[in-house]
C-alpha positions as CSV (number, residue, x, y, z in Angstrom):
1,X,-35.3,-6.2,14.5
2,X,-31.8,-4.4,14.4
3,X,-29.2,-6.6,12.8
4,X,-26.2,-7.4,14.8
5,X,-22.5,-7.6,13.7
6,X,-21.0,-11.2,14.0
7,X,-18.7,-10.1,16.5
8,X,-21.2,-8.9,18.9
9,X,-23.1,-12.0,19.2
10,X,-20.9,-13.2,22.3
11,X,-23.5,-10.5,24.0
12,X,-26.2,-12.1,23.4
13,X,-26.7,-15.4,24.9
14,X,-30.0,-16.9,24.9
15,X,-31.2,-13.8,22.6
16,X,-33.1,-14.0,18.9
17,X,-30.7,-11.9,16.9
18,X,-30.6,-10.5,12.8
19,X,-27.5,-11.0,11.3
20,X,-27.1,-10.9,7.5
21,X,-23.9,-11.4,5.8
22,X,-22.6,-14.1,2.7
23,X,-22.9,-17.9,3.0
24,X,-18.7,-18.8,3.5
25,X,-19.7,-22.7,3.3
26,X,-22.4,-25.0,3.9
27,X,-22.1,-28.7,5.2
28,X,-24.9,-31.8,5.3
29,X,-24.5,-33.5,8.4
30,X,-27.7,-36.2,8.1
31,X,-30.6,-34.1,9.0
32,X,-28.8,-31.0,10.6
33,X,-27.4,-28.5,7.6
34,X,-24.3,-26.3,9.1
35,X,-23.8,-23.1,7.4
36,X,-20.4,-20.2,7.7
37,X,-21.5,-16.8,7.3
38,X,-19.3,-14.3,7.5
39,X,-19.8,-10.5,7.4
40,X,-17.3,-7.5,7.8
41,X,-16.6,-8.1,11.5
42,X,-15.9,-11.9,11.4
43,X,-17.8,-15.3,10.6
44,X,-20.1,-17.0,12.9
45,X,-21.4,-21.0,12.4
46,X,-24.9,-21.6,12.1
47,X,-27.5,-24.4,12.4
48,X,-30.3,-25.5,9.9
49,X,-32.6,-27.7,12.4
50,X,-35.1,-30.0,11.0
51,X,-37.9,-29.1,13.3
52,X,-38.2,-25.6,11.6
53,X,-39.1,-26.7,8.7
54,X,-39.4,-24.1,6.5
55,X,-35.6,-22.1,7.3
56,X,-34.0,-25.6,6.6
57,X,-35.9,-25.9,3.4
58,X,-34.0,-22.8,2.3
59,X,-30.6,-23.9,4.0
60,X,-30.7,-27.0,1.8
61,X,-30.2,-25.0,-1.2
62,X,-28.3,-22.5,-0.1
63,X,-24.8,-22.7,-1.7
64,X,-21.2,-20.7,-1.1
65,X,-21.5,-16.7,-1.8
66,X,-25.2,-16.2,-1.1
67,X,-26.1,-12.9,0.7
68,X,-28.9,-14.1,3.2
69,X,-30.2,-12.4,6.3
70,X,-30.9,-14.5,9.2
71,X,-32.9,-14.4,12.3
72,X,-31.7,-16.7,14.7
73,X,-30.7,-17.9,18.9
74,X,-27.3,-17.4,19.7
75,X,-26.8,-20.3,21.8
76,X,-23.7,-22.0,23.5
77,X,-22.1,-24.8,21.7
78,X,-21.4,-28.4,23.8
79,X,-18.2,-28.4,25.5
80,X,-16.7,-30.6,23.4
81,X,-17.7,-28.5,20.5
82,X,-16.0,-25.3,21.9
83,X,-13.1,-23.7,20.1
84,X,-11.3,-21.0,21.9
85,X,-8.7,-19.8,19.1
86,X,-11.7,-18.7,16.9
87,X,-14.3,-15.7,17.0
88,X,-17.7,-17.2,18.1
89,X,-15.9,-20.7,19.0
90,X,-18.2,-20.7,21.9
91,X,-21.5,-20.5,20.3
92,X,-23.4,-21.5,17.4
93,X,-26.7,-19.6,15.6
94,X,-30.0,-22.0,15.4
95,X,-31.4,-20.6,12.9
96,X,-34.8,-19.3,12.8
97,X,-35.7,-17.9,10.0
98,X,-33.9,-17.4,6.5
99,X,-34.2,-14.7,3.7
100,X,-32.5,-14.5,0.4
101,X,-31.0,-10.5,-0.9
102,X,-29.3,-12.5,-3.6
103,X,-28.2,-15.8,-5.3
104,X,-24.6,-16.5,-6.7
105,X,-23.7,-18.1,-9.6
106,X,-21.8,-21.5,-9.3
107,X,-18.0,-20.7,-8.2
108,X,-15.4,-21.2,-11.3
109,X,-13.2,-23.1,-8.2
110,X,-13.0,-24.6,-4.6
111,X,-12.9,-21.7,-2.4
112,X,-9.1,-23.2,-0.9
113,X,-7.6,-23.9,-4.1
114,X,-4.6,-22.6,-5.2
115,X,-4.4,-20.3,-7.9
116,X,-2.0,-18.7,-10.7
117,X,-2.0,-15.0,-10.6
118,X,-4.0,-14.3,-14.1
119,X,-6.6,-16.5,-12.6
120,X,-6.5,-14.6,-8.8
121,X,-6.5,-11.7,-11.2
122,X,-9.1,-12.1,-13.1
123,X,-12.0,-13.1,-10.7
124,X,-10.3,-10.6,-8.4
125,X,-14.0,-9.8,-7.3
126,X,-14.4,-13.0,-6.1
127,X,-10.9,-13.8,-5.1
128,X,-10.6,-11.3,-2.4
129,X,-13.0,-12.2,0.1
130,X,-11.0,-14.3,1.5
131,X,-9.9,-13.8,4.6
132,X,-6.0,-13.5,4.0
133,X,-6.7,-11.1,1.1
134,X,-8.3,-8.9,3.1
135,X,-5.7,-8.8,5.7
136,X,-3.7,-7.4,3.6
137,X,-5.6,-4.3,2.7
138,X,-6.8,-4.2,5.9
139,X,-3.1,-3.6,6.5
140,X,-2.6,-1.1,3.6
141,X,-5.6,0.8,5.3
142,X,-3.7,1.3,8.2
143,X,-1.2,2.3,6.4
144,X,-2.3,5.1,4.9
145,X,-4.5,6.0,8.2
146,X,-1.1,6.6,10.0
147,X,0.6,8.5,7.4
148,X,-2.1,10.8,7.7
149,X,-2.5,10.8,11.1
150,X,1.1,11.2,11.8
151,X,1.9,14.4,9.6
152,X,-1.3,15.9,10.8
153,X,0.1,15.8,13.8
154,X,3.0,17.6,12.9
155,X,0.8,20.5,11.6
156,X,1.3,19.3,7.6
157,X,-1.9,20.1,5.5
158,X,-3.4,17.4,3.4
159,X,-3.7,18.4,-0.4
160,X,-5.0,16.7,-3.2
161,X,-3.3,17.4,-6.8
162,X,-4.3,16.7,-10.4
163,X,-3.4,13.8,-11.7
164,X,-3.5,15.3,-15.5
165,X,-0.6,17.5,-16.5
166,X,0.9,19.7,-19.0
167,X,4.4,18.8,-17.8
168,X,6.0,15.9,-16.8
169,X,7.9,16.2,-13.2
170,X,10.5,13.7,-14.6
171,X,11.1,15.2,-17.7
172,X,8.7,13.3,-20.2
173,X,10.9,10.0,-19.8
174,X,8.0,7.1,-19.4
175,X,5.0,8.7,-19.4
176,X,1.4,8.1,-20.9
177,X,0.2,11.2,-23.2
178,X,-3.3,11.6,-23.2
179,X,-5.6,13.9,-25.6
180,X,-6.7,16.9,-23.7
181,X,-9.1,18.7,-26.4
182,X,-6.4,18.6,-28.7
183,X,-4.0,19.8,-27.0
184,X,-1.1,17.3,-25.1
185,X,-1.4,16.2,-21.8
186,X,0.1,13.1,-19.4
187,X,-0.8,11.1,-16.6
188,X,1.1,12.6,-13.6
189,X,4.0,10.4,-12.5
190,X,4.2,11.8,-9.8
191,X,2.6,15.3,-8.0
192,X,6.3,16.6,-7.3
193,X,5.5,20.5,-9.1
194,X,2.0,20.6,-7.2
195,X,4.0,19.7,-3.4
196,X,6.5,22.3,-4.2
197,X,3.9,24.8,-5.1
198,X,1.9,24.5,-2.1
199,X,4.9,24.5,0.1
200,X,5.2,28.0,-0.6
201,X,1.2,28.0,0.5
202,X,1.0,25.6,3.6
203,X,5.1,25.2,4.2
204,X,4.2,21.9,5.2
205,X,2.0,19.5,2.7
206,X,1.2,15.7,2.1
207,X,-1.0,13.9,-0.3
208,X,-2.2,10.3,-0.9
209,X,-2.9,9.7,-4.7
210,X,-2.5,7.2,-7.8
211,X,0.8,8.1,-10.0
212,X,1.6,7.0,-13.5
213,X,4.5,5.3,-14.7
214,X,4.2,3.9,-18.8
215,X,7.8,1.8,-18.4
216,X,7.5,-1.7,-20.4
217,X,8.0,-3.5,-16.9
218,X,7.3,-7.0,-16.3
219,X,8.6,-7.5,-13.0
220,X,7.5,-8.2,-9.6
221,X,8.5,-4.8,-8.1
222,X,6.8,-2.8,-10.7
223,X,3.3,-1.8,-12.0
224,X,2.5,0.7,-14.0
225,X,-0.8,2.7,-11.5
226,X,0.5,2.9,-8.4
227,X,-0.3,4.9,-4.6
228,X,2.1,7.7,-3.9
229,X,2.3,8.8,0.1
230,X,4.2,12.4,-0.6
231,X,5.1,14.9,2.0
232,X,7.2,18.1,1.1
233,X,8.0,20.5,3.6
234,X,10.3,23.8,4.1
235,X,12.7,25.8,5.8
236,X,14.8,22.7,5.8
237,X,18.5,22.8,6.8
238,X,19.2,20.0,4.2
239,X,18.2,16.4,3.4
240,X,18.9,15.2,6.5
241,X,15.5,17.3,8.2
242,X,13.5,15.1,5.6
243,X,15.7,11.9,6.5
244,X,14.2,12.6,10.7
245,X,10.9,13.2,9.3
246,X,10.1,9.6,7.6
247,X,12.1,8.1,10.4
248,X,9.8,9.3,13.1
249,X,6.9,8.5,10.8
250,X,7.8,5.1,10.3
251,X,8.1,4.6,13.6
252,X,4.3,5.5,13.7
253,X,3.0,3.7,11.5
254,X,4.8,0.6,13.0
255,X,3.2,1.2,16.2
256,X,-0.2,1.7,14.7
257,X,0.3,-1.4,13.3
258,X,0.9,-3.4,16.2
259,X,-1.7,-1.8,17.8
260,X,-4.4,-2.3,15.0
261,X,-2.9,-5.5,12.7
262,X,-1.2,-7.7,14.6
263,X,-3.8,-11.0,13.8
264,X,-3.4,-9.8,10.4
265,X,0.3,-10.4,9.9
266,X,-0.1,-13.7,12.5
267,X,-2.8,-14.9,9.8
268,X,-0.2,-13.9,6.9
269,X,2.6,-15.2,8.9
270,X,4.4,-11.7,8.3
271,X,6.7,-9.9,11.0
272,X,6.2,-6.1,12.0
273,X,9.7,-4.8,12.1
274,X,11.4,-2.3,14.6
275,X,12.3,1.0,13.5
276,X,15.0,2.1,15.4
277,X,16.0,5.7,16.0
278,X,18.4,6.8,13.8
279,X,17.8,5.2,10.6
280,X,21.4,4.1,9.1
281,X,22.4,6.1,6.2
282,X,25.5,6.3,4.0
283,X,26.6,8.0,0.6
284,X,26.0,5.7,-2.2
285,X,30.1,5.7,-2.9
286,X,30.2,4.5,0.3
287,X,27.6,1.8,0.2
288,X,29.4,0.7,-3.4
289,X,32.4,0.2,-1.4
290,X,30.8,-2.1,0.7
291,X,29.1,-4.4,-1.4
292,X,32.8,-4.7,-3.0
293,X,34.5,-5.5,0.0
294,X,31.6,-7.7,1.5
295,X,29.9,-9.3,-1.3
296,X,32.9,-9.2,-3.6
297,X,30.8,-7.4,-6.5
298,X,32.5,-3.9,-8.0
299,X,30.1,-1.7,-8.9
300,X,32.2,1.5,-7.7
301,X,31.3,4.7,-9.9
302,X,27.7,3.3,-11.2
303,X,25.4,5.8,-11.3
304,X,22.7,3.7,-9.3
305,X,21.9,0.3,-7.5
306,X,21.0,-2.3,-9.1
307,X,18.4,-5.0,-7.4
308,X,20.9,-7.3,-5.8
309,X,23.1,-4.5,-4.7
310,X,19.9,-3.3,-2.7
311,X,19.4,-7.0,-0.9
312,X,23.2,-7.1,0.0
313,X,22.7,-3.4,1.5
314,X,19.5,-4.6,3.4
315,X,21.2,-7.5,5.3
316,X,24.5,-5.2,5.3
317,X,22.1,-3.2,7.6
318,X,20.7,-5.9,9.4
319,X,23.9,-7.4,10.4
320,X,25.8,-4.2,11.2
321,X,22.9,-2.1,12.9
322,X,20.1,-4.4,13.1
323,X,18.0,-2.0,11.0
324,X,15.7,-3.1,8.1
325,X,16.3,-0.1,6.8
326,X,18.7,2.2,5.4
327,X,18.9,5.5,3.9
328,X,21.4,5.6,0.2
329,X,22.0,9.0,-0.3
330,X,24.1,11.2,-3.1
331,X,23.4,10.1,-6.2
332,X,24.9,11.9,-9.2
333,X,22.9,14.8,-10.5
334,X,22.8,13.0,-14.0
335,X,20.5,10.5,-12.3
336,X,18.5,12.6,-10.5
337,X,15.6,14.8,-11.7
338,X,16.7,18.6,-12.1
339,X,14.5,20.0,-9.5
340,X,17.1,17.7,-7.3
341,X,19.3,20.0,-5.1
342,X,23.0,19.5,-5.5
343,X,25.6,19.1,-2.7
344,X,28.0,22.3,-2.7
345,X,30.5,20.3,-0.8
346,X,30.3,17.2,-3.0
347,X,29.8,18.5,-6.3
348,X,28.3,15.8,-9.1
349,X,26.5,14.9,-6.3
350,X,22.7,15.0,-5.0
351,X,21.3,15.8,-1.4
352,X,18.8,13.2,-2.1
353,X,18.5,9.5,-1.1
354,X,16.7,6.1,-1.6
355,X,15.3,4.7,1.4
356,X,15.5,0.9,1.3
357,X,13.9,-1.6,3.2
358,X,13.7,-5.4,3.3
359,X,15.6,-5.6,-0.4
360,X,13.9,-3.0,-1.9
361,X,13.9,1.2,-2.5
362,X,10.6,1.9,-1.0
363,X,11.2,5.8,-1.0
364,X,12.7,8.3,-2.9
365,X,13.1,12.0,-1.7
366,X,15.5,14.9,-0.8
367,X,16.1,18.5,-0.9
368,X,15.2,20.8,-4.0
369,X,16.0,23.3,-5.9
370,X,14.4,26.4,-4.5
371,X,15.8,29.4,-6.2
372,X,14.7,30.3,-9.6
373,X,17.6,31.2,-11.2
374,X,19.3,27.7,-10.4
375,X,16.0,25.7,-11.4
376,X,16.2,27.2,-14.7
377,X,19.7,26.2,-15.0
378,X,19.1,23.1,-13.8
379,X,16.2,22.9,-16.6
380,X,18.3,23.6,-19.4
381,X,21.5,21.9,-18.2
382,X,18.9,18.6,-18.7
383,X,18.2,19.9,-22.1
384,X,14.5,20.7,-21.2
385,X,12.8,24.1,-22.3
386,X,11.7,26.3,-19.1
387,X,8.8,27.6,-21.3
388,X,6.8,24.5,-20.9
389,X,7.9,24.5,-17.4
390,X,6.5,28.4,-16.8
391,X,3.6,27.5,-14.0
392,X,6.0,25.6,-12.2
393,X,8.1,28.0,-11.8
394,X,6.0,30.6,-11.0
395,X,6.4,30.0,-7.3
396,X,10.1,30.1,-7.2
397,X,9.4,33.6,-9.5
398,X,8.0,34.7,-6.2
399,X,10.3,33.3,-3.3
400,X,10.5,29.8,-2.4
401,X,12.0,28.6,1.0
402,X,14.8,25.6,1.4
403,X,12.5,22.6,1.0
404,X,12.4,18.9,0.6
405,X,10.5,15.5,0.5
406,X,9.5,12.3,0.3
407,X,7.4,10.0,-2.3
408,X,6.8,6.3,-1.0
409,X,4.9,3.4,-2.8
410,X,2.3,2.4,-0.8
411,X,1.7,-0.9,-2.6
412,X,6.0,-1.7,-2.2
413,X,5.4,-0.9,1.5
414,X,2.6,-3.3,2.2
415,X,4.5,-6.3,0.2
416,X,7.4,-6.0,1.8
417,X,5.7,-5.3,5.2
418,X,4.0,-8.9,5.0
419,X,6.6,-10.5,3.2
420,X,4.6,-10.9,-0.5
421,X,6.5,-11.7,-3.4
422,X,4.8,-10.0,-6.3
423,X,3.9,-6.4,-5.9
424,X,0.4,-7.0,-7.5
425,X,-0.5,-9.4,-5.2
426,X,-0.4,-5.9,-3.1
427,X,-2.4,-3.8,-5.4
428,X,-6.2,-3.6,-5.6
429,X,-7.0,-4.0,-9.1
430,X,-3.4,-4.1,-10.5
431,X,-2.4,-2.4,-14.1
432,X,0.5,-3.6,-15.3
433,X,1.8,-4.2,-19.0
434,X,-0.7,-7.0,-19.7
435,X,-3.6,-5.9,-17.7
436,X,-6.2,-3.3,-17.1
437,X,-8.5,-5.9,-14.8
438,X,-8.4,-8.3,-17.6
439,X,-5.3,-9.3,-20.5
440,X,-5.4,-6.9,-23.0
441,X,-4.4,-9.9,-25.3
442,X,-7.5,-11.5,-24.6
């Protein structure tokens, strides 16, 4: 017999079906044993019947986390027993006949209880099958499924880059140095050389991939692996081209996720936000000005935001232009990276920009550099040595057009998206200082 999805069985009243999936709960109700299963498409109840003996033999020692398959009659539950709000509400599985793939060990906790993060952390294996933890990588799915979709769209072509380098993009500050048969090599913090490279292949590249970053945070906006959703693309007037790009591809993946998530932000009790049309963006001077005048801080002249300036900017934004987001753009060059193209008519000044969203910088990006002769200044003027920059540059050697990009956090995205605190709580298998899957002061 072909197995059948849980979310199927609504077509087959009155039928013997297979389903096989893992035991969610299992209740004792006199002689009638009720079991959950659940598999990928949703969770179905089931009924342990004394008067086939053998399958409730099974059932009563059947326990939480058990793989079983199941052959069963999908039959329809009394009226009184109906639930519309829930898959399957309308039926329940006699079961039939039960078979054991595998056994689980006795659960360290009650499957509801609530837990610290070092103990969600280290049974994550366990810990996210539930049903709220998967909505939110269901959500993060979809997430990256539109930011792919959408720049395909607009004729970009996905590349992949390495993720072990001989240079670091941000100048070796924060970095993890690995052996490389003797030689030096780092963890990529980001693939900013291999975008700019291949924009002088493709004009028009993106790439999903893990990034790097060995800073001593201990925060709940940082860890130390994280996904990077990059685009670069050229013959750019300025930062502003790169600005309407992520605008209109927010918009996407918005839609997509009204479209695909929507029970899984009503489960998280998370709101999908509008994107409106035009992004709000202002030079960070500007945006200084206003946190002095409306949340009487002065932080005029600083170099960069600090966390709180960032929330007071995000409900600036919601209050003045009923936006979630906002673009900060202009920060000074001495902040910036040095492949970061200055503004000619604001000198000191970057065509780059922060985009924030809900309280937090979820993007960075901007125009670059893209004649050689200036990258090497740029280079030297940040004290590094263009020798060990010499691939890099081999493209702008060889004539590079005006070009520009973007480099968002996926894991920062998807918090902020459903409203979760801690970052991690965002990431699959989180590394921070304290942890690779389990403390590293254990």
């Amino acid at each position: 017999m072909t197995r059948t999805y849980i979310k199927d069985l609504k077509d087959n009243f009155d039928k013997e079906v297979q389903i096989a999936g893992w035991v969610n709960i299992r209740r004792d109700h006199g002689k009638l044993i009720f079991i959950d299963l659940r598999d990928r498409t949703g969770m179905v109840q089931m009924v342990a019947l004394p008067n086939h003996k053998e399958a409730s033999e099974i059932a009563n020692k059947i326990r939480p986390e058990w793989v079983i398959e199941v052959k069963g009659k999908v039959n329809k539950r009394p009226e009184k027993m109906v639930n519309e709000n829930e898959l399957n509400g309308e039926l329940e599985i006699e079961i039939l006949e039960i078979k054991i793939i595998s056994e689980a060990q006795e659960l360290p906790f009650e499957r509801d209880t609530e837990l610290n993060l070092d103990t969600y952390f280290d049974y994550m294996p366990l810990t996210l099958r539930t049903k709220e933890k998967q909505a939110i990588f269901k959500v993060q799915s979809v997430i990256v499924q539109a930011f792919r979709n959408f720049l395909v769209s607009e004729e970009f072509v996905e590349v992949q880059s390495p993720k072990i380098i001989g240079a670091d993009a941000e100048g070796g500050a924060g970095v993890f140095e690995v052996d490389y048969f003797g030689n030096k090599a780092y963890l990529a913090t980001s693939p900013q050389f291999y975008k700019q490279i291949m924009v002088g292949v493709f004009e028009r590249v993106f790439m999903t991939g893990n990034v790097f970053r060995a800073e001593k945070h201990s925060t709940t906006r940082h860890i130390n692996e994280y996904t990077s959703l990059d685009f670069e693309m050229g013959f750019i007037e300025d930062h502003l081209d790169i600005m309407k790009m992520e605008n209109k591809l927010l918009q996407f993946v918005v839609k997509e996720l009204k479209n695909k998530c929507q029970k899984e932000f009503d489960l998280l009790e998370a709101e999908i936000p509008e994107v409106v049309d035009e992004i709000p963006y202002m030079k960070l001077k500007e945006a200084q000005e206003i946190i002095k005048e409306n949340f009487g801080e002065d932080c005029v002249g600083e170099s960069d935001l600090e966390p709180q300036h960032e929330r007071w900017l995000c409900e600036y934004a919601k209050k003045e232009f009923n936006s979630d987001f906002i673009f900060v753009t202009h920060y000074p060059t001495e902040k910036r990276p040095m492949y970061t193209y200055e503004d000619e008519s604001d000198k000191g000044f970057t065509k780059s920009f922060d985009l924030l969203f809900r309280g937090i910088e979820i993007t960075t990006g901007g125009q670059r550099v893209h004649k050689y002769e200036d990258l090497v200044k740029a280079l030297e003027k940040k004290g590094l040595d263009p020798e060990k920059f010499s691939f890099y540059l081999q493209s702008f050697k060889y004539g590079m057009p005006t070009h520009g990009g973007i480099g968002m956090g996926l894991e920062r995205l998807t918090a902020k998206l459903l409203g979760i605190k801690n970052i991690k709580e965002a990431t699959l298998f989180p590394r921070e200082i304290n942890r690779i899957d389990t403390l590293l002061n254990k």
